[in-house]
PDB file of N, H, CA, C and O in Angstrom:
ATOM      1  N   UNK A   1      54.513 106.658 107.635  1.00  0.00           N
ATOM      2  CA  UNK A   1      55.914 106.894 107.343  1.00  0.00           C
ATOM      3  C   UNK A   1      56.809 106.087 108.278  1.00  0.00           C
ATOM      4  O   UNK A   1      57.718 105.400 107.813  1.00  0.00           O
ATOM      5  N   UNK A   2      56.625 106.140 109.278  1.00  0.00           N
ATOM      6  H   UNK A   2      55.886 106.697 109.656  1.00  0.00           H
ATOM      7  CA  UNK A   2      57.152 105.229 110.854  1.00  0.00           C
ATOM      8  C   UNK A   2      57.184 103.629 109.875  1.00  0.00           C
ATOM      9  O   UNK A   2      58.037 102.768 109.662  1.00  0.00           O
ATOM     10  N   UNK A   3      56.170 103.787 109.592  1.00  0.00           N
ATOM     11  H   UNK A   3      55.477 104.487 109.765  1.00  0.00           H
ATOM     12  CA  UNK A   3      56.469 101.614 109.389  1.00  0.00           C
ATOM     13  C   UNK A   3      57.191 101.879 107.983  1.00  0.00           C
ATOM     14  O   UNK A   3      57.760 100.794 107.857  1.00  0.00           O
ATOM     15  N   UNK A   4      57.423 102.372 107.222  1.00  0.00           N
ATOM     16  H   UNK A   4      56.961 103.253 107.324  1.00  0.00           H
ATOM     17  CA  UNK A   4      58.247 102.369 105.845  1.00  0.00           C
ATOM     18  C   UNK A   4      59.753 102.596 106.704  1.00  0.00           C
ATOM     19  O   UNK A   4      60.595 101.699 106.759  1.00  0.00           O
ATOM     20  N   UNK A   5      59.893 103.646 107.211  1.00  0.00           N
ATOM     21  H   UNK A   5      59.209 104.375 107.166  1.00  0.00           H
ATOM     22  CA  UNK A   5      61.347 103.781 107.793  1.00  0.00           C
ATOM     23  C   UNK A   5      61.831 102.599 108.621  1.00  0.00           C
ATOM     24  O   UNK A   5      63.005 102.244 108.514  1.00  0.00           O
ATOM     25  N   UNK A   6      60.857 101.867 109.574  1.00  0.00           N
ATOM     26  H   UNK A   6      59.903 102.156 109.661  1.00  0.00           H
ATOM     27  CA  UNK A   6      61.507 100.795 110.153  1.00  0.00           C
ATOM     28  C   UNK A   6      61.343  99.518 108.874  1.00  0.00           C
ATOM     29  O   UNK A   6      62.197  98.637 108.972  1.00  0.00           O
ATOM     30  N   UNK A   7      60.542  99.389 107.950  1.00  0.00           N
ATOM     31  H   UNK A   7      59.848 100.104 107.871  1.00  0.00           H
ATOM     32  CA  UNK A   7      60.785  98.405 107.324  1.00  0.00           C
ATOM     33  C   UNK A   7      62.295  98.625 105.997  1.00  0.00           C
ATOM     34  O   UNK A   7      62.719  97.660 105.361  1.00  0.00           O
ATOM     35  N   UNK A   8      62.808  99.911 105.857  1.00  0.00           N
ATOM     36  H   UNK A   8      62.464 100.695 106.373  1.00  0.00           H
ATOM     37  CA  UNK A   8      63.664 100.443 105.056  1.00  0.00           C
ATOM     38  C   UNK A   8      65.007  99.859 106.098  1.00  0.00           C
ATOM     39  O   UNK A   8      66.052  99.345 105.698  1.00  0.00           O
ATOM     40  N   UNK A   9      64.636 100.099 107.403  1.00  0.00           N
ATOM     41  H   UNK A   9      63.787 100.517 107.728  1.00  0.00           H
ATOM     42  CA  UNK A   9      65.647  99.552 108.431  1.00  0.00           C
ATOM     43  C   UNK A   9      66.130  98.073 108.232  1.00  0.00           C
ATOM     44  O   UNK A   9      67.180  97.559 107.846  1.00  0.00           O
ATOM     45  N   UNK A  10      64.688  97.524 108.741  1.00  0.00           N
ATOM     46  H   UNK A  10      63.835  97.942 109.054  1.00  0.00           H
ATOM     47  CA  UNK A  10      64.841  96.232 108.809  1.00  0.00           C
ATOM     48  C   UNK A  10      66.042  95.544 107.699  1.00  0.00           C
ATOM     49  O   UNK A  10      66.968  94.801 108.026  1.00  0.00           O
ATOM     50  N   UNK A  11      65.696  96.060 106.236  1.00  0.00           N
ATOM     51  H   UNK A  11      64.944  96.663 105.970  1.00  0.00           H
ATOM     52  CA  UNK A  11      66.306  95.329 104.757  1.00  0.00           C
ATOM     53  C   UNK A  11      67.536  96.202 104.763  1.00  0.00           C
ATOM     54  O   UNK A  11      68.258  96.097 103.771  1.00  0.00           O
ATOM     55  N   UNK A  12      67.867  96.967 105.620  1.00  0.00           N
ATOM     56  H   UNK A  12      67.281  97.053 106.425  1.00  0.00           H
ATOM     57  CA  UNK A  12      69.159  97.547 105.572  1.00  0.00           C
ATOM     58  C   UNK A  12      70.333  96.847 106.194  1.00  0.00           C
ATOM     59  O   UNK A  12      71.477  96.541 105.856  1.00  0.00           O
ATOM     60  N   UNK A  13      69.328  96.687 107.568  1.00  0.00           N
ATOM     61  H   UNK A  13      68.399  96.936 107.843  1.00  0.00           H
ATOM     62  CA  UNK A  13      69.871  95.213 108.374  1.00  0.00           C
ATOM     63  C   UNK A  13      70.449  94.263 107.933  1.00  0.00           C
ATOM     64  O   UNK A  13      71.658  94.037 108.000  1.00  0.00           O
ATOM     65  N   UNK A  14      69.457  93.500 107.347  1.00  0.00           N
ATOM     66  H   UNK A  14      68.475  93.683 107.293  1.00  0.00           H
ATOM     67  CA  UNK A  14      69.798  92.017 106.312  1.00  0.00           C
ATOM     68  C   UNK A  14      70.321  92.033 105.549  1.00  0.00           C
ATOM     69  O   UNK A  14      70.497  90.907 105.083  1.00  0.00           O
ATOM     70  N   UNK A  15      71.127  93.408 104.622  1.00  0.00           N
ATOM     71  H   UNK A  15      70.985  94.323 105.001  1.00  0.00           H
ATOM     72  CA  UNK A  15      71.796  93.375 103.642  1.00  0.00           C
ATOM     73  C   UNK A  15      73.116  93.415 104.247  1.00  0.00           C
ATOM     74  O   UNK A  15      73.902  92.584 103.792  1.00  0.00           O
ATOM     75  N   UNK A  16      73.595  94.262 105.260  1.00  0.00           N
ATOM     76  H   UNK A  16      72.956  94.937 105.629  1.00  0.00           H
ATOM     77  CA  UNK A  16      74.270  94.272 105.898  1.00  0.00           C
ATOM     78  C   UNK A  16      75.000  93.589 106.726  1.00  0.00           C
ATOM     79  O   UNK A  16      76.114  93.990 107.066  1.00  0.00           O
ATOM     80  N   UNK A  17      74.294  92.083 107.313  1.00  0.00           N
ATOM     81  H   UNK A  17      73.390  91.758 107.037  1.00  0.00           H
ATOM     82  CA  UNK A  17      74.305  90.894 107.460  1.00  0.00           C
ATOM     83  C   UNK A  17      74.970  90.220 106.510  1.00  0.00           C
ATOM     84  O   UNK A  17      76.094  89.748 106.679  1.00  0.00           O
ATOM     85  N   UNK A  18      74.123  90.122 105.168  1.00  0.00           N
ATOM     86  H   UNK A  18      73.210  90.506 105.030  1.00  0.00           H
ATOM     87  CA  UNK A  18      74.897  89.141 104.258  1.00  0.00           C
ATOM     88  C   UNK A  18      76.013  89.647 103.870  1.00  0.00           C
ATOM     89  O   UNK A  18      77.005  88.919 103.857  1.00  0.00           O
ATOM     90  N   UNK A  19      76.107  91.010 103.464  1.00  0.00           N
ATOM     91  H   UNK A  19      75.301  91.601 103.475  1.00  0.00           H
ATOM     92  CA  UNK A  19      77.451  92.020 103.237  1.00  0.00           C
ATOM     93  C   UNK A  19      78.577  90.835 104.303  1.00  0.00           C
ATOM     94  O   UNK A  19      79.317  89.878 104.074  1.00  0.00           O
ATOM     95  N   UNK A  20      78.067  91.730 105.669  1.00  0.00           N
ATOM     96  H   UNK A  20      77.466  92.508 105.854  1.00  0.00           H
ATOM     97  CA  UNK A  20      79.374  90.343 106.670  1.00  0.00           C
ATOM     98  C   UNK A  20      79.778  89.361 106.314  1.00  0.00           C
ATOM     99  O   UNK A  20      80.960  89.036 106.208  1.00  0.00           O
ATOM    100  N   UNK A  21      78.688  88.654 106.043  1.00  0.00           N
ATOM    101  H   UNK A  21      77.727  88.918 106.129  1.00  0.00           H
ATOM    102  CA  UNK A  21      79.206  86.789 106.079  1.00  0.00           C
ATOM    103  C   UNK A  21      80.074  86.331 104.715  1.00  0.00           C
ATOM    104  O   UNK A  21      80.995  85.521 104.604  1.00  0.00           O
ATOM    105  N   UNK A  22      79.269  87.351 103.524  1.00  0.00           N
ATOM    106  H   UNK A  22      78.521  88.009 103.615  1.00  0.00           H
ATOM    107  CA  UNK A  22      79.965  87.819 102.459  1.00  0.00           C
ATOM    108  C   UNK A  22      81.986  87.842 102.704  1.00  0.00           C
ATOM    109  O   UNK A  22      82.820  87.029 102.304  1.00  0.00           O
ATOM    110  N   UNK A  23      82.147  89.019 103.439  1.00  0.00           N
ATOM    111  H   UNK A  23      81.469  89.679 103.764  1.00  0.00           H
ATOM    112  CA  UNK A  23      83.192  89.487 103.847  1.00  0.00           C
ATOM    113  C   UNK A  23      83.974  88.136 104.472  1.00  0.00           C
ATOM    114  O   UNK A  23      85.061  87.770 104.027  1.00  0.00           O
ATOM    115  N   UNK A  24      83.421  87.590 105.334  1.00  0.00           N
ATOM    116  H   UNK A  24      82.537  87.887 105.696  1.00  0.00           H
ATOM    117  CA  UNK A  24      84.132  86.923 106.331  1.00  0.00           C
ATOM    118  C   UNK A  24      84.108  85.815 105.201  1.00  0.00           C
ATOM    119  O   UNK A  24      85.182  86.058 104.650  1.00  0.00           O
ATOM    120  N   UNK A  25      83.822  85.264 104.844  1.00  0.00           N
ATOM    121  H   UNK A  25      82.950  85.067 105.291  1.00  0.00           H
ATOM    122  CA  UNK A  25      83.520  83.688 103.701  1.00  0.00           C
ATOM    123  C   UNK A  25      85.448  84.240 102.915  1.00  0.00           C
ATOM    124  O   UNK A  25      86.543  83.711 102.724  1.00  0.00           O
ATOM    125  N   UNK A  26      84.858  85.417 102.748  1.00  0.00           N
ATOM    126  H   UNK A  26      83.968  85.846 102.903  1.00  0.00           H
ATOM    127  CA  UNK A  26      86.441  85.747 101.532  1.00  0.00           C
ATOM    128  C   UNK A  26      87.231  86.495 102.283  1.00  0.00           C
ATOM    129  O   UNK A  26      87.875  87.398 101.749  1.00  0.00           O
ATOM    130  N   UNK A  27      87.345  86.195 103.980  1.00  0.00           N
ATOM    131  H   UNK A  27      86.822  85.461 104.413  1.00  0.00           H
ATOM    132  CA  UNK A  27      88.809  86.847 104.343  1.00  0.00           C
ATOM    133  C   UNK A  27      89.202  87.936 104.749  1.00  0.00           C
ATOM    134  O   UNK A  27      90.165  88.135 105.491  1.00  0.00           O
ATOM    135  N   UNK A  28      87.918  89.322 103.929  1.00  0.00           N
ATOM    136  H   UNK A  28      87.136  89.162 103.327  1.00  0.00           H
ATOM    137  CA  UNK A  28      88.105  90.066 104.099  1.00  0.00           C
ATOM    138  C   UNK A  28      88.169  91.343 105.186  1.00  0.00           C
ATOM    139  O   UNK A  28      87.394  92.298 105.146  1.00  0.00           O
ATOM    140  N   UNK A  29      89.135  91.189 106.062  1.00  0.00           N
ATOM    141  H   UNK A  29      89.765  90.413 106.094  1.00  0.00           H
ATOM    142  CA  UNK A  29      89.017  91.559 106.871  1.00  0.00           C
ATOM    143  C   UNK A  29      88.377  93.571 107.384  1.00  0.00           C
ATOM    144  O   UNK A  29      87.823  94.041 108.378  1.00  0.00           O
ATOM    145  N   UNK A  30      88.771  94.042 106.331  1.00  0.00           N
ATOM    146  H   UNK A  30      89.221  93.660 105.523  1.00  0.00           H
ATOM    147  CA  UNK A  30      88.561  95.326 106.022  1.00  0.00           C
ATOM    148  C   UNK A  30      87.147  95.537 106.089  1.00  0.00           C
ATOM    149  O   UNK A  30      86.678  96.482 106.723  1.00  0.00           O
ATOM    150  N   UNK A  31      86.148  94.364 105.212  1.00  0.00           N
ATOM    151  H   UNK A  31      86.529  93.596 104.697  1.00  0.00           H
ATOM    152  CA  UNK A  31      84.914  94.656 104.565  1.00  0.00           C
ATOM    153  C   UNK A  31      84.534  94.116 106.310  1.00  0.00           C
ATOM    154  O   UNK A  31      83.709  94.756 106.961  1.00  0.00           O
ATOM    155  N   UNK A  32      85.123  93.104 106.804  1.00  0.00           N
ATOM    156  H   UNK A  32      85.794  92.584 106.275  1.00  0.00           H
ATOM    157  CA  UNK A  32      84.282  92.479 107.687  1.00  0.00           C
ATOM    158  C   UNK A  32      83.787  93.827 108.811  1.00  0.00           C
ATOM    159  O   UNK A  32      82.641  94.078 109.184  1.00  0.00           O
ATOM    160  N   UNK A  33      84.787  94.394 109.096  1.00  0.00           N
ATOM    161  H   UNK A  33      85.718  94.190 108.794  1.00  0.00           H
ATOM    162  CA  UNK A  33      85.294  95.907 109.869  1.00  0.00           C
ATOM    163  C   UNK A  33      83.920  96.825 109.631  1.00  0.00           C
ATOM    164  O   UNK A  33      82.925  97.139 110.284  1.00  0.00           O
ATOM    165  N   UNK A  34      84.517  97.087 108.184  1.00  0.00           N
ATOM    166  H   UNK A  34      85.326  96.833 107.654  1.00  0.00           H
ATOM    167  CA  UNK A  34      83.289  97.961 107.660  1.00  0.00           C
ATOM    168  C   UNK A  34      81.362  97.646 107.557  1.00  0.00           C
ATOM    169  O   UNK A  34      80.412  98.408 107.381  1.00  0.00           O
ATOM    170  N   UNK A  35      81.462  96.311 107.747  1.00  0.00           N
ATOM    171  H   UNK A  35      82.234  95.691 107.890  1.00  0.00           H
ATOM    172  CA  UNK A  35      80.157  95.839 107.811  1.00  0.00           C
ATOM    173  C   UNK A  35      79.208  95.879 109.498  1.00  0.00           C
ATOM    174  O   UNK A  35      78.100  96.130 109.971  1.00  0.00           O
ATOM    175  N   UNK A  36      80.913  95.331 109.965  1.00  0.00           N
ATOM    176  H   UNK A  36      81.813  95.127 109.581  1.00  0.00           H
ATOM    177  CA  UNK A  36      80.269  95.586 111.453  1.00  0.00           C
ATOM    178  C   UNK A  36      79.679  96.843 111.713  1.00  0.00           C
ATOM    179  O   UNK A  36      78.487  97.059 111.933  1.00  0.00           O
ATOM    180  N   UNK A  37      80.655  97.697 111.669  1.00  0.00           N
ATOM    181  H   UNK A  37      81.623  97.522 111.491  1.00  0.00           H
ATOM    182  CA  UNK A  37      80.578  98.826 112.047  1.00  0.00           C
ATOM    183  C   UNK A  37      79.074  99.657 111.703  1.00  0.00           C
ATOM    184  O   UNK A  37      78.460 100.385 112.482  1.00  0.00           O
ATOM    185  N   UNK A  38      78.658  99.256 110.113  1.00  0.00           N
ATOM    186  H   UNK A  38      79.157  98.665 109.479  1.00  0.00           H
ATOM    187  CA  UNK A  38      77.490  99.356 109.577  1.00  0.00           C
ATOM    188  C   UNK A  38      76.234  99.197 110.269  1.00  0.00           C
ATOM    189  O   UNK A  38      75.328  99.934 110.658  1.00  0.00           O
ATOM    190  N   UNK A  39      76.618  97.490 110.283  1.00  0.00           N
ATOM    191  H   UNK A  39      77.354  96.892 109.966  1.00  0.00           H
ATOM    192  CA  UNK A  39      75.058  96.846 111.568  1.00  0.00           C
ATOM    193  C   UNK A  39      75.379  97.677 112.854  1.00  0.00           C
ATOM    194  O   UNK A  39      74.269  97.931 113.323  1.00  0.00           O
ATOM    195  N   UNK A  40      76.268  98.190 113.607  1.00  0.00           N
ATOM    196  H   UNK A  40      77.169  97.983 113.226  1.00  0.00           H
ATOM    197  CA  UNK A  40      76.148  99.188 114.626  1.00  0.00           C
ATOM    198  C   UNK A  40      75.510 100.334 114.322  1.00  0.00           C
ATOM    199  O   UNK A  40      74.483 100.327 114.999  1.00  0.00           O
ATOM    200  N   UNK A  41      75.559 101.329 113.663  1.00  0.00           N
ATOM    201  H   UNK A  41      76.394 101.335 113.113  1.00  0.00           H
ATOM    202  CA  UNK A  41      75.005 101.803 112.968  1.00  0.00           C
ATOM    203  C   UNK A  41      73.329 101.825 112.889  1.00  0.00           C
ATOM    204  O   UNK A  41      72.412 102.344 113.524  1.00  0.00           O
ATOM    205  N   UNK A  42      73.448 101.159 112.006  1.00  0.00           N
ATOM    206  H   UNK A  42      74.194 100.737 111.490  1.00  0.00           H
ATOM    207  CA  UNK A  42      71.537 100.851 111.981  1.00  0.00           C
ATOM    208  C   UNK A  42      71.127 100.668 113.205  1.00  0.00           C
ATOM    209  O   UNK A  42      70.364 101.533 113.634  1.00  0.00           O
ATOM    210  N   UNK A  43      71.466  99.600 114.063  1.00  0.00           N
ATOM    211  H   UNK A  43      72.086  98.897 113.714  1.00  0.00           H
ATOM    212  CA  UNK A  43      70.776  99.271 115.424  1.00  0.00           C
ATOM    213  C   UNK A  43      70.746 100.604 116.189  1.00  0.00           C
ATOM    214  O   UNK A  43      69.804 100.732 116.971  1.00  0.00           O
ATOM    215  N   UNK A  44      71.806 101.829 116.070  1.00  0.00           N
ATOM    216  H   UNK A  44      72.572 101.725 115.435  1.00  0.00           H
ATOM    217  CA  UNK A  44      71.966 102.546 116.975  1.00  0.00           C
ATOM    218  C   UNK A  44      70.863 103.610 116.733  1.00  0.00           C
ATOM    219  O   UNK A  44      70.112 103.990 117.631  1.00  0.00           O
ATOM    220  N   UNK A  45      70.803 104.208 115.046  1.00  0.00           N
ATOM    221  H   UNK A  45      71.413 103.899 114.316  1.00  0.00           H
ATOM    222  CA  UNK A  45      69.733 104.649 114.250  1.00  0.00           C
ATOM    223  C   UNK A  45      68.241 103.736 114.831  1.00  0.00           C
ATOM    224  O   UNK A  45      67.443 104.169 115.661  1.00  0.00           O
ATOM    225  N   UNK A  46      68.195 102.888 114.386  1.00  0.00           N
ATOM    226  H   UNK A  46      68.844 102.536 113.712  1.00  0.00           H
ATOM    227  CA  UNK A  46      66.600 101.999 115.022  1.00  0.00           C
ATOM    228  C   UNK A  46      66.228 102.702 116.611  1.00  0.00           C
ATOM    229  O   UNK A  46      65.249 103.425 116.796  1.00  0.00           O
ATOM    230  N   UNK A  47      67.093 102.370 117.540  1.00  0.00           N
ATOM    231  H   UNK A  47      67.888 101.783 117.389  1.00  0.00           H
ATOM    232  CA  UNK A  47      67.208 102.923 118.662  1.00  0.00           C
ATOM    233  C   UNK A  47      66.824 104.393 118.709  1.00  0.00           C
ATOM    234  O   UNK A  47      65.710 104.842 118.979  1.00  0.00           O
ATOM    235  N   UNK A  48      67.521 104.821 118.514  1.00  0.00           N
ATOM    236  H   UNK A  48      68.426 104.457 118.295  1.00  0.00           H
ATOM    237  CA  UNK A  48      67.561 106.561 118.648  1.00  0.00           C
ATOM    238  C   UNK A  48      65.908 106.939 118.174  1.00  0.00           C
ATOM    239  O   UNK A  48      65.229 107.861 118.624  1.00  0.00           O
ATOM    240  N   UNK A  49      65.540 106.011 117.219  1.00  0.00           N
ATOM    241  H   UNK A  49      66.092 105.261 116.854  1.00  0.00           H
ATOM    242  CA  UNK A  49      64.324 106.374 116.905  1.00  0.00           C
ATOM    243  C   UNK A  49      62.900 105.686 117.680  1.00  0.00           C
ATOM    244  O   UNK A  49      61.729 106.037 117.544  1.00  0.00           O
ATOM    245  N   UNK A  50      63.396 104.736 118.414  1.00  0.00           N
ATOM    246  H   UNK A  50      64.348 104.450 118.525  1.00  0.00           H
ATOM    247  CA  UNK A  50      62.635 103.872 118.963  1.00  0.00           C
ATOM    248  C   UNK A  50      62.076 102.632 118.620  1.00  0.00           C
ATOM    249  O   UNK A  50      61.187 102.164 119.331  1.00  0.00           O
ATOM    250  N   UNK A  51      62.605 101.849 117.312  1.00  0.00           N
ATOM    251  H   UNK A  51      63.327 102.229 116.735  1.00  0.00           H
ATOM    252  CA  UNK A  51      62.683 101.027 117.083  1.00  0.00           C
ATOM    253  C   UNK A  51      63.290  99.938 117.836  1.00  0.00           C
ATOM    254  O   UNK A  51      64.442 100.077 118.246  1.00  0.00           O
ATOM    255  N   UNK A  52      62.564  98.750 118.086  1.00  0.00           N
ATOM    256  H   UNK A  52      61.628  98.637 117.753  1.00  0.00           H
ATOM    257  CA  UNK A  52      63.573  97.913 118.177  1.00  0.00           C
ATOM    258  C   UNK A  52      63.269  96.504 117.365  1.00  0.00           C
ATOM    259  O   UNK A  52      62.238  95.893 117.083  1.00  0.00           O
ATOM    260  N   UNK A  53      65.179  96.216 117.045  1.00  0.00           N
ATOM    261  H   UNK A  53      66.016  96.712 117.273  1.00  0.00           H
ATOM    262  CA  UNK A  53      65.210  95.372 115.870  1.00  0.00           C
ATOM    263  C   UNK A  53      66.374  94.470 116.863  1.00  0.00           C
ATOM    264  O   UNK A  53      67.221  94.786 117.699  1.00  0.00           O
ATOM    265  N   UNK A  54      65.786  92.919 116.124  1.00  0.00           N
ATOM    266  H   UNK A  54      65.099  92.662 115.445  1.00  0.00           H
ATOM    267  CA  UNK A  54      66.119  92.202 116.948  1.00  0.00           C
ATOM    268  C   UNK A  54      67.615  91.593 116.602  1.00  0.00           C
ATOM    269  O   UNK A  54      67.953  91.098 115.527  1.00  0.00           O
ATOM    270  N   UNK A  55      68.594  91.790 118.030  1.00  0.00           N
ATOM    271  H   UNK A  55      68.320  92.193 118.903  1.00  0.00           H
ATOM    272  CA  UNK A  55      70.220  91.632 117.264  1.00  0.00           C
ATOM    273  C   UNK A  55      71.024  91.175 118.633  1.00  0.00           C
ATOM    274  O   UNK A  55      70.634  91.089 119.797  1.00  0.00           O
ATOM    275  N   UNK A  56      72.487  90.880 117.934  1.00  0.00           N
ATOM    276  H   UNK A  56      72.804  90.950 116.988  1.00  0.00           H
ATOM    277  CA  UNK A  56      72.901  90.374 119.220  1.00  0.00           C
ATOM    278  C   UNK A  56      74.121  91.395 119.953  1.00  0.00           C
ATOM    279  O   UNK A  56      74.643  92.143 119.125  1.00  0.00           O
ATOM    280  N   UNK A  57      74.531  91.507 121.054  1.00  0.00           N
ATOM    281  H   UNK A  57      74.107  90.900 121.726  1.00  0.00           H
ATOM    282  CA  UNK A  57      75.000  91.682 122.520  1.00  0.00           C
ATOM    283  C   UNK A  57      76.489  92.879 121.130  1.00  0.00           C
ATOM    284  O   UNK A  57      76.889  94.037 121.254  1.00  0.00           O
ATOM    285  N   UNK A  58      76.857  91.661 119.886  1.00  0.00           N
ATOM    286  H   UNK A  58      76.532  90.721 119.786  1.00  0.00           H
ATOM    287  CA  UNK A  58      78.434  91.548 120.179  1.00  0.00           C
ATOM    288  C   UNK A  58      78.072  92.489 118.398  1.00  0.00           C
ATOM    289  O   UNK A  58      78.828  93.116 117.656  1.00  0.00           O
ATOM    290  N   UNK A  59      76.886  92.224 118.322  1.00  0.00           N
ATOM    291  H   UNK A  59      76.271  91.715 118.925  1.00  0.00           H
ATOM    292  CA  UNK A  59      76.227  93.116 116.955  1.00  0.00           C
ATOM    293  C   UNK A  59      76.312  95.350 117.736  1.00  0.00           C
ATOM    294  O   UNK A  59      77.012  96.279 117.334  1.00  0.00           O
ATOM    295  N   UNK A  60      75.466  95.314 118.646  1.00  0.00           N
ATOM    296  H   UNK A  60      74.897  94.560 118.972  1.00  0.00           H
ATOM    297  CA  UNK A  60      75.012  96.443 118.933  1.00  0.00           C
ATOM    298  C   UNK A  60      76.743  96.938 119.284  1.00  0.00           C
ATOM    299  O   UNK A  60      76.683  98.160 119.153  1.00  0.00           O
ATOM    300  N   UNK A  61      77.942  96.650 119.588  1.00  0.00           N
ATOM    301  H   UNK A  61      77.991  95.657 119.694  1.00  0.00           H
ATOM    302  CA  UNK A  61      79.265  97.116 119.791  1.00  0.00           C
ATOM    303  C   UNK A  61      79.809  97.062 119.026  1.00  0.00           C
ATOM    304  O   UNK A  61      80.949  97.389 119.356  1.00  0.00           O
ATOM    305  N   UNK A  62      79.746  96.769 117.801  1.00  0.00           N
ATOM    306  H   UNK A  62      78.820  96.503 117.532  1.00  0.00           H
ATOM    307  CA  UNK A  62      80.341  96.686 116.563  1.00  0.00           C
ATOM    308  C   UNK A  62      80.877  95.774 115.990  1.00  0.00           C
ATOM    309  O   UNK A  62      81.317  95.831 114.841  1.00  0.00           O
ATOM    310  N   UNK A  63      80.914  94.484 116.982  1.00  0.00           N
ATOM    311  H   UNK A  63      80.557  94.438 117.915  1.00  0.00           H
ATOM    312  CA  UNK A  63      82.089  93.516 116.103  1.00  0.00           C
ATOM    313  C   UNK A  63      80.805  91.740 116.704  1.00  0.00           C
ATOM    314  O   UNK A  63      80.539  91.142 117.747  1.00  0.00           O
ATOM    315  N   UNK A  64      80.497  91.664 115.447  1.00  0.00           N
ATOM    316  H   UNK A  64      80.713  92.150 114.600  1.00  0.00           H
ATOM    317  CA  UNK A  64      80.017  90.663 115.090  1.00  0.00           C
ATOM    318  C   UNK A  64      79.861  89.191 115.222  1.00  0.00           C
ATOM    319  O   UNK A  64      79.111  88.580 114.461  1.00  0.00           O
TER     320      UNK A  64
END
């Protein structure tokens, strides 16, 4: 169950990612907000559980 939940993580990650770049490509500053905030989120979830997934400094604080 452990490796399904971190691999459910992982693609939650990467969607969440493209969601951003998505956002930022069209401006959107709202979505960009909401995406960050998202990938904080997961990393903090991964964490709490003992996962670790590999991200950056300005990812794990929310703003991208």
């Amino acid at each position: 169950m452990t490796a399904m939940f971190e691999e459910e993580l992982r693609a939650q990650l990467a969607a969440a990612r493209e969601d951003l770049a998505k956002a930022a490509d069209d401006g959107d500053l709202d979505g960009v907000q909401a995406c960050e905030g998202r990938i904080a989120g997961l990393l903090r979830l991964a964490a709490s559980h003992g996962i670790s997934l590999p991200h950056t400094p300005s990812e794990e604080r929310g703003n991208s």
